[in-house]
Biopython code that builds the backbone (N, CA, C, O; Angstrom):
import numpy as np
from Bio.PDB.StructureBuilder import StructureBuilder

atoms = [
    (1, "UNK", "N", (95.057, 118.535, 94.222)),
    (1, "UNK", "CA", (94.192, 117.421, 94.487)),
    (1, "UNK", "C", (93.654, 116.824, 93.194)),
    (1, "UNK", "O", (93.227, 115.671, 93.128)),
    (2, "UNK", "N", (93.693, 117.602, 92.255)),
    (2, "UNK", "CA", (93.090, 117.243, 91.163)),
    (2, "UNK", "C", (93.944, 116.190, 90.269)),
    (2, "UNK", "O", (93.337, 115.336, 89.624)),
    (3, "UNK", "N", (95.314, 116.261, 90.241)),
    (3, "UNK", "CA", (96.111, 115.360, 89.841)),
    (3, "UNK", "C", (96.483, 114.135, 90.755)),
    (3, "UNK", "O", (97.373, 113.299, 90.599)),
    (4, "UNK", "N", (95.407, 114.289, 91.901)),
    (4, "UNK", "CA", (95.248, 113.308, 93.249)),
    (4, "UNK", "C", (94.158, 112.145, 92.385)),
    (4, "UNK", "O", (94.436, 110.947, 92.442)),
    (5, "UNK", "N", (93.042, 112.576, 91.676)),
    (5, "UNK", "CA", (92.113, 112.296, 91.722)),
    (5, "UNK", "C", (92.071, 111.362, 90.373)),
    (5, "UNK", "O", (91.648, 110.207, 90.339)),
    (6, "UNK", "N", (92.701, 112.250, 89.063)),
    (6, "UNK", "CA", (93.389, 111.726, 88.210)),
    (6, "UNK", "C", (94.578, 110.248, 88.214)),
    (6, "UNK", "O", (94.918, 109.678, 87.177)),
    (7, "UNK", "N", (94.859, 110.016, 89.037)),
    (7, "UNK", "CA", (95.557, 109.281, 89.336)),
    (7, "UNK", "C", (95.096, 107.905, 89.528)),
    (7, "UNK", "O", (95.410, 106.800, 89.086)),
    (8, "UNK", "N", (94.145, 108.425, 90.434)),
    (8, "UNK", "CA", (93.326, 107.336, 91.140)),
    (8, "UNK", "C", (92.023, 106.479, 89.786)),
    (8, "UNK", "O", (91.651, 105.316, 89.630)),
    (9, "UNK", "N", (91.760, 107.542, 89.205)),
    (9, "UNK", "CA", (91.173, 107.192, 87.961)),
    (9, "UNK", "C", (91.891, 106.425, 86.668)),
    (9, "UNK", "O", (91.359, 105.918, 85.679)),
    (10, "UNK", "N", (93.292, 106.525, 87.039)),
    (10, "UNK", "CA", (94.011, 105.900, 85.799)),
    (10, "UNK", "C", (94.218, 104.793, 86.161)),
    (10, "UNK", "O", (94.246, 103.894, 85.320)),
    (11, "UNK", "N", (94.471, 104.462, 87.816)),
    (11, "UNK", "CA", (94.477, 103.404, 88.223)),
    (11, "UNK", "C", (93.312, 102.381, 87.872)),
    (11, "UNK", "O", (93.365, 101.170, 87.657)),
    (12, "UNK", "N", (92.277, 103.237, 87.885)),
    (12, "UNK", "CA", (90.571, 102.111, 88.001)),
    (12, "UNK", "C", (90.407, 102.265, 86.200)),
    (12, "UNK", "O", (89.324, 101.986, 85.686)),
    (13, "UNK", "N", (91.193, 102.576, 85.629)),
    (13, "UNK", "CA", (90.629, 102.874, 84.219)),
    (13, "UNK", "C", (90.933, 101.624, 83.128)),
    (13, "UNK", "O", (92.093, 101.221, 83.042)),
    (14, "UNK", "N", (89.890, 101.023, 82.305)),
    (14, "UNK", "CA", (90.560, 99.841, 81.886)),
    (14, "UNK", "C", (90.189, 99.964, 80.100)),
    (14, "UNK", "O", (90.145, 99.077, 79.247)),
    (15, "UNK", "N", (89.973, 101.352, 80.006)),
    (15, "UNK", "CA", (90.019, 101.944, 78.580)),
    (15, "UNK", "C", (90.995, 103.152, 78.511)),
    (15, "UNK", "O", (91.026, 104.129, 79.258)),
    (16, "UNK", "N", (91.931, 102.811, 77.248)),
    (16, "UNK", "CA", (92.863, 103.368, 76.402)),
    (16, "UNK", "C", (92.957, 104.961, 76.255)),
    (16, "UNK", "O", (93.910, 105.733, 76.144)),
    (17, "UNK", "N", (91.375, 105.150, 76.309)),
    (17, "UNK", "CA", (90.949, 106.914, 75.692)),
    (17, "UNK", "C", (91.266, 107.361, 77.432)),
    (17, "UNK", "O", (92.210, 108.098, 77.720)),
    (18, "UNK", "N", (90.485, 106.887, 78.303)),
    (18, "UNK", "CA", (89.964, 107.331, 79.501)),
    (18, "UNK", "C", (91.608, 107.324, 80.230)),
    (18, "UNK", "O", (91.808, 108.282, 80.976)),
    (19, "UNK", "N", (92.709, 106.388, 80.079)),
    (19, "UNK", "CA", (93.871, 106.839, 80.518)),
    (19, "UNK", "C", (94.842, 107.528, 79.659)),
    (19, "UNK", "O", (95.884, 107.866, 80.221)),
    (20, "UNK", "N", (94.726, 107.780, 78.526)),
    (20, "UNK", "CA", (95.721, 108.770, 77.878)),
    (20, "UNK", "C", (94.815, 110.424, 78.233)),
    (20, "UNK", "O", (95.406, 111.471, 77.969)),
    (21, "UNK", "N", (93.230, 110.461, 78.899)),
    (21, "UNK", "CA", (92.885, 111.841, 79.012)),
    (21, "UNK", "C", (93.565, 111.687, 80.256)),
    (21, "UNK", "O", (94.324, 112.648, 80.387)),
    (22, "UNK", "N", (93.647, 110.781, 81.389)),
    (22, "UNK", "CA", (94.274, 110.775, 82.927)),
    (22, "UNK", "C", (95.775, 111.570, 82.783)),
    (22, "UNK", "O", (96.126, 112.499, 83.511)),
    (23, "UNK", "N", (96.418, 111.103, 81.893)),
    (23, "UNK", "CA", (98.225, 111.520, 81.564)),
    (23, "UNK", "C", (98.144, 112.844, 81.012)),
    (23, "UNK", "O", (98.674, 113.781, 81.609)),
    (24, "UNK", "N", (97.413, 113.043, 79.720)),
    (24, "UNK", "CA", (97.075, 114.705, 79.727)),
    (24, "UNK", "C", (96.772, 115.172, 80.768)),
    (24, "UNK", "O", (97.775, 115.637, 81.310)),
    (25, "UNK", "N", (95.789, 115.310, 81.415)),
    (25, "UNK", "CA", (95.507, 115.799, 82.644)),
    (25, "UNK", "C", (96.150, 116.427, 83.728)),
    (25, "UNK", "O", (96.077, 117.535, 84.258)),
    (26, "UNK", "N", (97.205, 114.762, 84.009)),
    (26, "UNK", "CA", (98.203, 114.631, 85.231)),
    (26, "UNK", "C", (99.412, 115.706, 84.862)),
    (26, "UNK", "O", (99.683, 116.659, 85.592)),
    (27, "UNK", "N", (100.143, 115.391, 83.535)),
    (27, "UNK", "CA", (100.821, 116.211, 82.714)),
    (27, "UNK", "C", (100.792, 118.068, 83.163)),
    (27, "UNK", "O", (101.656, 118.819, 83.614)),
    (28, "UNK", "N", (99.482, 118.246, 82.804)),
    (28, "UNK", "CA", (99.107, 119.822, 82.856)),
    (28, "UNK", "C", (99.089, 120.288, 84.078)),
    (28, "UNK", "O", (99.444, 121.368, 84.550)),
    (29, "UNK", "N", (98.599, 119.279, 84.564)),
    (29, "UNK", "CA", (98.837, 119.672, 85.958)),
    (29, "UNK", "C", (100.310, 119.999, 86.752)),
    (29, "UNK", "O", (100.564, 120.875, 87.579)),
    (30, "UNK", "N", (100.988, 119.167, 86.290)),
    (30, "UNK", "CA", (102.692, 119.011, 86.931)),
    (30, "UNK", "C", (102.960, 120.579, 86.234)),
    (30, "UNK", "O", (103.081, 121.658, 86.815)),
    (31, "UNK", "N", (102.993, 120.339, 85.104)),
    (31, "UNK", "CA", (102.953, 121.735, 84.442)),
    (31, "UNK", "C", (103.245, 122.990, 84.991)),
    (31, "UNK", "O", (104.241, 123.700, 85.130)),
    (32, "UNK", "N", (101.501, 123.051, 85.380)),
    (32, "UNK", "CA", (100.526, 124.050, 85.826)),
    (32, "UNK", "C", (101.021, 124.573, 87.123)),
    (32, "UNK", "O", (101.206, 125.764, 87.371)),
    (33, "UNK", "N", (101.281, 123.258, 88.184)),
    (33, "UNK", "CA", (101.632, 123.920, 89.631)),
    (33, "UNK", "C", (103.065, 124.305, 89.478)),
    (33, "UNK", "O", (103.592, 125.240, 90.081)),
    (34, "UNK", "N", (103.736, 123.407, 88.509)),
    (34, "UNK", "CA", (105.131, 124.052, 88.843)),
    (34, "UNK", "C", (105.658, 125.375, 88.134)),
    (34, "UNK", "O", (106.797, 125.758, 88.400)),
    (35, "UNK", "N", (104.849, 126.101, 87.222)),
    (35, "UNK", "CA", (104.355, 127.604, 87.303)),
    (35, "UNK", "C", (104.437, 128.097, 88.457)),
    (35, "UNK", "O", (105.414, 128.726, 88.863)),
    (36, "UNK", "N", (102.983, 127.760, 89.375)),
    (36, "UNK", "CA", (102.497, 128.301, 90.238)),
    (36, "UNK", "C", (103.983, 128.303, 91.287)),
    (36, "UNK", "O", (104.411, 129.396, 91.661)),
    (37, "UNK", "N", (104.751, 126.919, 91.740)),
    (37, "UNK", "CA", (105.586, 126.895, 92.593)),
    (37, "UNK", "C", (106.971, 128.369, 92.133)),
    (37, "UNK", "O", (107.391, 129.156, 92.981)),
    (38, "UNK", "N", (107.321, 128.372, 90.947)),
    (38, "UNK", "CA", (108.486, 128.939, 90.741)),
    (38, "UNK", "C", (107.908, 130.272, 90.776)),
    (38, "UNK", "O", (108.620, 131.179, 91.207)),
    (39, "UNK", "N", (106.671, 130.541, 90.371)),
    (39, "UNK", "CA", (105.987, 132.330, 90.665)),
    (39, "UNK", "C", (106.269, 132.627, 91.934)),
    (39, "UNK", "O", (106.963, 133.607, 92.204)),
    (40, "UNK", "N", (105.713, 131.731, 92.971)),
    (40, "UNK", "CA", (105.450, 131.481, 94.024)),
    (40, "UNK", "C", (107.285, 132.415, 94.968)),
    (40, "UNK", "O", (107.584, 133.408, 95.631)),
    (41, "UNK", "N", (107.775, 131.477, 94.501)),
    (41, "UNK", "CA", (109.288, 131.188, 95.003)),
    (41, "UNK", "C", (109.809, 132.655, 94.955)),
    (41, "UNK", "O", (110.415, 133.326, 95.790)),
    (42, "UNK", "N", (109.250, 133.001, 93.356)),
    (42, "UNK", "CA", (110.069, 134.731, 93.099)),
    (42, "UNK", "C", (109.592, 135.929, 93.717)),
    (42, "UNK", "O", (110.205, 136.984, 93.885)),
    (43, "UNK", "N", (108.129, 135.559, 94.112)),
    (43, "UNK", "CA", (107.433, 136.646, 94.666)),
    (43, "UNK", "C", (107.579, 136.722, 95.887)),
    (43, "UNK", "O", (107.503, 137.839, 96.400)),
    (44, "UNK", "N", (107.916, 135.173, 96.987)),
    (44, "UNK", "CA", (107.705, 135.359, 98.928)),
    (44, "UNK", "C", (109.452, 134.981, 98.703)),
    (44, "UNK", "O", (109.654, 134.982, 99.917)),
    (45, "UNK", "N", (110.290, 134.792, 98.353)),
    (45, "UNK", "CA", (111.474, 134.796, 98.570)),
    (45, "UNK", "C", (112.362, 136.013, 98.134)),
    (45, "UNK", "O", (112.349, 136.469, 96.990)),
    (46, "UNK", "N", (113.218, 136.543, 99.272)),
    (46, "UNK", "CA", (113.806, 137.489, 98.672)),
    (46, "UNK", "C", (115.149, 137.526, 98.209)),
    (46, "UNK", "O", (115.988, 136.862, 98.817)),
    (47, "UNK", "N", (115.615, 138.494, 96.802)),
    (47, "UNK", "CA", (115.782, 137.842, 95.958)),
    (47, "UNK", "C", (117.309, 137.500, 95.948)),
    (47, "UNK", "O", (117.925, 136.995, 95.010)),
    (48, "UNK", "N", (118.024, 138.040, 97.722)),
    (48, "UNK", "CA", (119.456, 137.376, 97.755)),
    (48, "UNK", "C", (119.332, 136.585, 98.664)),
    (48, "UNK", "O", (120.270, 136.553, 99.461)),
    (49, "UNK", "N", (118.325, 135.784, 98.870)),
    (49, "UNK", "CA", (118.060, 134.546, 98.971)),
    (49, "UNK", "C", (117.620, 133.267, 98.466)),
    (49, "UNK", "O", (117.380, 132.125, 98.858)),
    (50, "UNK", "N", (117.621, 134.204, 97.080)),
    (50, "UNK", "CA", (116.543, 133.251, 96.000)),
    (50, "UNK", "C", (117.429, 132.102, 95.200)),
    (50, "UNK", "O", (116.983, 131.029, 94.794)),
    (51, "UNK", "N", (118.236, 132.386, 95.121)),
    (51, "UNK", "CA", (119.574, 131.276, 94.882)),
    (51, "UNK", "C", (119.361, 130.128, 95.816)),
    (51, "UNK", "O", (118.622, 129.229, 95.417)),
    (52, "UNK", "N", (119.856, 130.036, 96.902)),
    (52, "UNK", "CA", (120.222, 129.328, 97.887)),
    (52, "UNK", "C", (118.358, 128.248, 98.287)),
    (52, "UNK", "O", (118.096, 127.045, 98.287)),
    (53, "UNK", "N", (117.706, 129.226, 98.500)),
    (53, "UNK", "CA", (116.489, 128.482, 98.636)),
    (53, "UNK", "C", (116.153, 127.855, 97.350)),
    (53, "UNK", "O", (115.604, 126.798, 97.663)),
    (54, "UNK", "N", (116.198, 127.958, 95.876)),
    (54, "UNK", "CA", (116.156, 127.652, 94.427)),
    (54, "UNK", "C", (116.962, 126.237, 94.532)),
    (54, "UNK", "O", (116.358, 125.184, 94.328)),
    (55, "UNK", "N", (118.180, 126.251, 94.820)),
    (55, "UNK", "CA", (119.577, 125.469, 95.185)),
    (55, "UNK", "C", (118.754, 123.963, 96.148)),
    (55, "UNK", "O", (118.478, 122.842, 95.720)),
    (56, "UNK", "N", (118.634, 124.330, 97.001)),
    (56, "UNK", "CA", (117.470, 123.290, 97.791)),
    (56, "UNK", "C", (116.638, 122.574, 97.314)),
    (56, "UNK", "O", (116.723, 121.350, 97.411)),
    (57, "UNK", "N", (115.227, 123.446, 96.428)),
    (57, "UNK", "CA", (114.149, 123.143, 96.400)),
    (57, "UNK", "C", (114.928, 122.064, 94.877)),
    (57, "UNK", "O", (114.649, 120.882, 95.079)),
    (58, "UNK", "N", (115.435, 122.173, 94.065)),
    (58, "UNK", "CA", (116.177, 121.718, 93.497)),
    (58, "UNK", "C", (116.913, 120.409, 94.052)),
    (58, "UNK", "O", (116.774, 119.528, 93.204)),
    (59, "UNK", "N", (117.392, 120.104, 94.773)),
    (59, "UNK", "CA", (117.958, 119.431, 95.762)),
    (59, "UNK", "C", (116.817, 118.207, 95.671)),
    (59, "UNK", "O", (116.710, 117.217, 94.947)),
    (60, "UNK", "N", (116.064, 118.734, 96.705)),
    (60, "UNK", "CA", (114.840, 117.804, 97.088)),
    (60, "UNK", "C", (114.042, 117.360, 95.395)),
    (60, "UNK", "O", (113.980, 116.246, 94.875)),
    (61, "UNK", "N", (113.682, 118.274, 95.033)),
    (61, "UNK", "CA", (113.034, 117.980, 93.676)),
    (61, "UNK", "C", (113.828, 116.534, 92.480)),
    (61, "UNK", "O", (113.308, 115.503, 92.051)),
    (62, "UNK", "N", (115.077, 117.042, 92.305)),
    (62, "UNK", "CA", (115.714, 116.347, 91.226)),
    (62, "UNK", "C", (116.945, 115.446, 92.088)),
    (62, "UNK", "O", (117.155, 114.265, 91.812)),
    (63, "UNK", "N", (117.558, 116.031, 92.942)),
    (63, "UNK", "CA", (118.838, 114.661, 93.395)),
    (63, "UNK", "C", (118.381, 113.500, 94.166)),
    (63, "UNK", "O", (118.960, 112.424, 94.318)),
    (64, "UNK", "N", (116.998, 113.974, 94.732)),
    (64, "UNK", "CA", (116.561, 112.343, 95.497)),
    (64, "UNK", "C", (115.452, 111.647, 94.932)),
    (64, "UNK", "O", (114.833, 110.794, 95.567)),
    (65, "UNK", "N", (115.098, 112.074, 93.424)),
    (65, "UNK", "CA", (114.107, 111.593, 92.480)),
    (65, "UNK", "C", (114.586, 110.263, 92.347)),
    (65, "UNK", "O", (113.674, 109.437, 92.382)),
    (66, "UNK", "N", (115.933, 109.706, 92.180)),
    (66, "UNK", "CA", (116.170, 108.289, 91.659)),
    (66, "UNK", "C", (116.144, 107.302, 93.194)),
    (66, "UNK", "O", (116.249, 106.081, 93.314)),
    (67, "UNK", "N", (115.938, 108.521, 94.400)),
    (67, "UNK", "CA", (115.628, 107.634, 95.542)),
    (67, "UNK", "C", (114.375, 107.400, 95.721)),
    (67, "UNK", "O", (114.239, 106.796, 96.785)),
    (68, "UNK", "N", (113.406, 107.579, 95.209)),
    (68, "UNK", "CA", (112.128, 107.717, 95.263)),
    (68, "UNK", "C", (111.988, 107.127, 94.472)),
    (68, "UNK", "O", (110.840, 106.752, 94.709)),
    (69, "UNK", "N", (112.490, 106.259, 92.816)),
    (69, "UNK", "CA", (111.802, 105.640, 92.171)),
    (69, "UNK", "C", (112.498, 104.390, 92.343)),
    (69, "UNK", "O", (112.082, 103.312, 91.916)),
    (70, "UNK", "N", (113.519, 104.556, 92.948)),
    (70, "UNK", "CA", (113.997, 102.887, 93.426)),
    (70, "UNK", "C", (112.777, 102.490, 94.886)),
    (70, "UNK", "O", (111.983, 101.566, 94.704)),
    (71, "UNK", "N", (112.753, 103.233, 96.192)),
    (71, "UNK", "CA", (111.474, 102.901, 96.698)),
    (71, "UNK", "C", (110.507, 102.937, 96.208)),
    (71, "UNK", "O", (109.857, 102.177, 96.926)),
    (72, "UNK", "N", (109.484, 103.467, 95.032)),
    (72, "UNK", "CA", (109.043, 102.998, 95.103)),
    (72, "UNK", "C", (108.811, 101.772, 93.808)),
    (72, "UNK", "O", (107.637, 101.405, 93.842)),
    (73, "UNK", "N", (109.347, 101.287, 93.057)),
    (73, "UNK", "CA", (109.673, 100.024, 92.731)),
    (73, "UNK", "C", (109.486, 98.884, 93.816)),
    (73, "UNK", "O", (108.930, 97.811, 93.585)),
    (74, "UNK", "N", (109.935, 99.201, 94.821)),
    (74, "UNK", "CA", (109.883, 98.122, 95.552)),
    (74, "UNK", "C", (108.490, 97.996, 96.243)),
    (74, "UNK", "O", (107.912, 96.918, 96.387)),
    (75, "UNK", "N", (108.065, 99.054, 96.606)),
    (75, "UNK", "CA", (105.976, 98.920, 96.767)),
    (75, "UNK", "C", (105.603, 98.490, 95.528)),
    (75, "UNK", "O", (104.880, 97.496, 95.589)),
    (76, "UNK", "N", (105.825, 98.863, 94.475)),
    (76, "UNK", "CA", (105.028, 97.898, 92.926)),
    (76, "UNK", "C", (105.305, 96.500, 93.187)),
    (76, "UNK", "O", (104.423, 95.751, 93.607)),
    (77, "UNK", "N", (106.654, 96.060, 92.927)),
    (77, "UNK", "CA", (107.044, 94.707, 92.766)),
    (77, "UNK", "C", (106.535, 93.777, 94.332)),
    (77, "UNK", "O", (106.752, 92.571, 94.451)),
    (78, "UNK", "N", (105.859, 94.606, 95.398)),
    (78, "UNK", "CA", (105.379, 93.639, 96.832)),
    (78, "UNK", "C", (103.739, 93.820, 96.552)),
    (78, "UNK", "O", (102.966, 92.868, 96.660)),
    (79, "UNK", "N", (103.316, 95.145, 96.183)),
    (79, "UNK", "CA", (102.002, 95.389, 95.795)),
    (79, "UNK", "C", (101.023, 95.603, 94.793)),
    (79, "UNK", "O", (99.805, 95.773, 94.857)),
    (80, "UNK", "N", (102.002, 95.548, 93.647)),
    (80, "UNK", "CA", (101.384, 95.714, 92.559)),
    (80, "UNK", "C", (100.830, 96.761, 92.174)),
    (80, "UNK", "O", (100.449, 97.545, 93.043)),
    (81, "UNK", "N", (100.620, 97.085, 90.762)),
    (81, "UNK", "CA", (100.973, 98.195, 90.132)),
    (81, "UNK", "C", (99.591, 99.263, 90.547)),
    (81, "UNK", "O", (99.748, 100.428, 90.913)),
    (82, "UNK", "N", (98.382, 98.655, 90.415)),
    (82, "UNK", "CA", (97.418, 99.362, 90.483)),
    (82, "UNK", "C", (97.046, 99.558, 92.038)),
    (82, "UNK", "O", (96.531, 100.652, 92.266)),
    (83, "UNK", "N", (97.223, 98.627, 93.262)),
    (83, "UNK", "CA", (97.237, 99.244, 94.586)),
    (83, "UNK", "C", (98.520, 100.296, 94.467)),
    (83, "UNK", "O", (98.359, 101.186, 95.302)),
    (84, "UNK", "N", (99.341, 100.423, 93.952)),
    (84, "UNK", "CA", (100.449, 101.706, 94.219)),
    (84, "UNK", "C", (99.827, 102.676, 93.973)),
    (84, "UNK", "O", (99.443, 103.433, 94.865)),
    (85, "UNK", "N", (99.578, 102.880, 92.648)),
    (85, "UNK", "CA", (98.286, 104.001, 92.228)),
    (85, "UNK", "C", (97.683, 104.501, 92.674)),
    (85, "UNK", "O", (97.633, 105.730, 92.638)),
    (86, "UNK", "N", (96.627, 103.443, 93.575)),
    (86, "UNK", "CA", (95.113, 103.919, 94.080)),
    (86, "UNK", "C", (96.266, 104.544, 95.501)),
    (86, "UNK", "O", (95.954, 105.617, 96.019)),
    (87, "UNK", "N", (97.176, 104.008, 95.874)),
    (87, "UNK", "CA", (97.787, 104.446, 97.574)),
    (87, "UNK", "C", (98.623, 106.073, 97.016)),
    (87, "UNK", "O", (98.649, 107.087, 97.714)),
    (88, "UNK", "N", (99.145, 105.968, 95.836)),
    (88, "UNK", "CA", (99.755, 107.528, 95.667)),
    (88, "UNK", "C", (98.620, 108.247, 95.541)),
    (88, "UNK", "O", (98.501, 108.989, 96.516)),
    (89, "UNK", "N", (97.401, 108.394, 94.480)),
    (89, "UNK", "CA", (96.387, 109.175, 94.383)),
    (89, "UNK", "C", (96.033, 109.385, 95.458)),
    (89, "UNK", "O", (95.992, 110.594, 95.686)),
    (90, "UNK", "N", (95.715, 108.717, 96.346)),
    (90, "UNK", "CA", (95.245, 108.902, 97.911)),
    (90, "UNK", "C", (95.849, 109.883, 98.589)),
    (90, "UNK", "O", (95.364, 110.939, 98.995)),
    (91, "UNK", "N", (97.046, 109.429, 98.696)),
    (91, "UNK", "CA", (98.146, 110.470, 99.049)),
    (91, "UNK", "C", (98.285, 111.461, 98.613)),
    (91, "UNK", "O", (98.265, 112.343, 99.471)),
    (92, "UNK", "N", (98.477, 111.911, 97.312)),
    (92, "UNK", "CA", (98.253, 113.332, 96.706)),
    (92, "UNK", "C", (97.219, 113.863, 97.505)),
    (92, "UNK", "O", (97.541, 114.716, 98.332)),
    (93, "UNK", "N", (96.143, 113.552, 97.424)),
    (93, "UNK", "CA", (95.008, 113.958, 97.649)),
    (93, "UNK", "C", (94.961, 114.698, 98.729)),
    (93, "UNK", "O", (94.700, 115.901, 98.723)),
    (94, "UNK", "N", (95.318, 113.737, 100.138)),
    (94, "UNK", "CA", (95.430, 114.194, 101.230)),
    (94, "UNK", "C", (96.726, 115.416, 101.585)),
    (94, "UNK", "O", (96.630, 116.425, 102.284)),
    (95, "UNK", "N", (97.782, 114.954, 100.912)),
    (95, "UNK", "CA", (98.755, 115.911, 101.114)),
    (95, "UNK", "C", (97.958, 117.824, 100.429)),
    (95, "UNK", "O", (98.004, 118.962, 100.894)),
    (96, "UNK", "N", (97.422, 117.293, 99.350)),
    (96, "UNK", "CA", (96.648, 118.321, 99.022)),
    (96, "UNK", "C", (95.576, 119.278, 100.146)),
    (96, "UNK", "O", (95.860, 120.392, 100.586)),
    (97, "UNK", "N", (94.523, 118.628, 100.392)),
    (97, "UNK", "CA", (93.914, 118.664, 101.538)),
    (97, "UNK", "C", (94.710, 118.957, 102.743)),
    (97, "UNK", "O", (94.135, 119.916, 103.259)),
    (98, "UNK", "N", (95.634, 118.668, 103.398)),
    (98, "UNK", "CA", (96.481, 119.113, 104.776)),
    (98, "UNK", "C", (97.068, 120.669, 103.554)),
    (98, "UNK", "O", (96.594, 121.778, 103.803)),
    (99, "UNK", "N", (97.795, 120.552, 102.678)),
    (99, "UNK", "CA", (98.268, 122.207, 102.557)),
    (99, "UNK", "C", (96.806, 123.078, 101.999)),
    (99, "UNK", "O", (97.114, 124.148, 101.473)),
    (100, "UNK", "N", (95.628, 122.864, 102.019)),
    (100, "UNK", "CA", (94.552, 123.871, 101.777)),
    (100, "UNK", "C", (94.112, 124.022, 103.381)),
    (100, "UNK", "O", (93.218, 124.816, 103.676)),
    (101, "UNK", "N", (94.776, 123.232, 104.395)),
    (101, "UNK", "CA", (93.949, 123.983, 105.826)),
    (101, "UNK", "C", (95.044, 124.806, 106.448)),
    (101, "UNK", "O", (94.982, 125.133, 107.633)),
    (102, "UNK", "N", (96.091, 125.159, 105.634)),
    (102, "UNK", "CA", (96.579, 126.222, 105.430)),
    (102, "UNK", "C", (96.349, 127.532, 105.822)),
    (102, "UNK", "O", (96.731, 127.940, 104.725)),
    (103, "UNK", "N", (96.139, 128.287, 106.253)),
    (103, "UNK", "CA", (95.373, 129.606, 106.030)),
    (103, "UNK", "C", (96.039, 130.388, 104.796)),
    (103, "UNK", "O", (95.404, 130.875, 103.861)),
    (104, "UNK", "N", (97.331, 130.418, 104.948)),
    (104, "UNK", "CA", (98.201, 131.377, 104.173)),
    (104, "UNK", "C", (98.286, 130.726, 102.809)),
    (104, "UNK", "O", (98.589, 131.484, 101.888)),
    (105, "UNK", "N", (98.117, 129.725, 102.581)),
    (105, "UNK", "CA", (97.789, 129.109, 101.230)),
    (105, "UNK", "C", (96.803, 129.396, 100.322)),
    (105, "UNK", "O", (96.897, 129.672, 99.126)),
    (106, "UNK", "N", (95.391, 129.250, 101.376)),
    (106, "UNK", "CA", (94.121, 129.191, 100.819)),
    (106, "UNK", "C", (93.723, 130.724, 100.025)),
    (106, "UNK", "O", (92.979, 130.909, 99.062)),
    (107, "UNK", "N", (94.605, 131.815, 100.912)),
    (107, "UNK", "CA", (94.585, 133.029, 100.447)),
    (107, "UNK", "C", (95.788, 133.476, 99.414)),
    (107, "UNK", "O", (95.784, 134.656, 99.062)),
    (108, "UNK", "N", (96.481, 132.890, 99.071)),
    (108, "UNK", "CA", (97.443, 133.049, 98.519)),
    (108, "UNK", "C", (97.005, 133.452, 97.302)),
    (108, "UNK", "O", (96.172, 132.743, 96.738)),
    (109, "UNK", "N", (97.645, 135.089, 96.435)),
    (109, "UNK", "CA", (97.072, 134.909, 95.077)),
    (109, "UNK", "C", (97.630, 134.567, 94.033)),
    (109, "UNK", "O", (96.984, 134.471, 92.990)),
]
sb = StructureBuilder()
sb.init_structure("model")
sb.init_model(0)
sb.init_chain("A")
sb.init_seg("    ")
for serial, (resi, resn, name, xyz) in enumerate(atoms, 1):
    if name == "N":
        sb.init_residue(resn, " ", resi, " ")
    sb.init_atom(name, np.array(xyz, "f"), 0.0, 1.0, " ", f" {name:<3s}", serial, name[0])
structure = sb.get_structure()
C-alpha cells in the first residue's frame, strides 16, 4: 500500500525533490516486495513444484508486461497522465487492502 500511496503523491507533486523521493521510494519498494514474493515462493511452494509455479509467475510478471503498457498508454493518451496516476495509486492501494483481509497473509512471517 505504501507504494499505493507514493504514487498517488507523485502524481499531486509539482516539486522536483518531492518526486525523485516518490521514485526512490516506489523503487525500494518493488525491490523490497519482490524479496518478500520470491522468499515467499521458496518457503510455501514445494520444491518439485517450484519450477513450474516460478515458470508462471514469470509468465504473468514479464510476457504480458508489453500488454499492459500498450493498455495502458491508451488510458494516458484518453486521460491523461496525472488522472492515470491518481487511478493506479488508488488501485494499488486497494488491491493492497483486499490481500491484508487475508487472514493467511496478515499472519504470514
Amino acid at each position: 500500500m505504501t507504494q499505493g500511496f507514493l504514487i498517488i503523491l507523485l502524481a499531486s507533486s509539482h516539486l522536483l525533490w518531492v518526486a525523485a523521493l516518490c521514485c526512490v521510494g516506489i523503487g525500494f519498494s518493488l525491490v523490497y516486495g519482490g524479496i518478500i514474493w520470491e522468499s515467499s515462493l521458496q518457503a510455501m511452494v514445494p520444491p518439485e513444484k517450484l519450477g513450474r509455479v516460478s515458470s508462471v509467475d514469470m509468465l504473468g510478471s514479464f510476457a504480458l508486461m508489453p500488454v499492459g503498457l500498450w493498455l495502458i498508454g491508451g488510458v494516458v493518451a484518453r486521460a491523461g497522465l496525472v488522472p492515470t496516476f491518481m487511478g493506479c495509486g488508488l488501485g494499488v492501494c486497494m488491491l493492497g487492502a483486499l490481500a491484508l483481509c487475508h487472514r493467511a497473509i496478515r499472519e504470514m512471517n
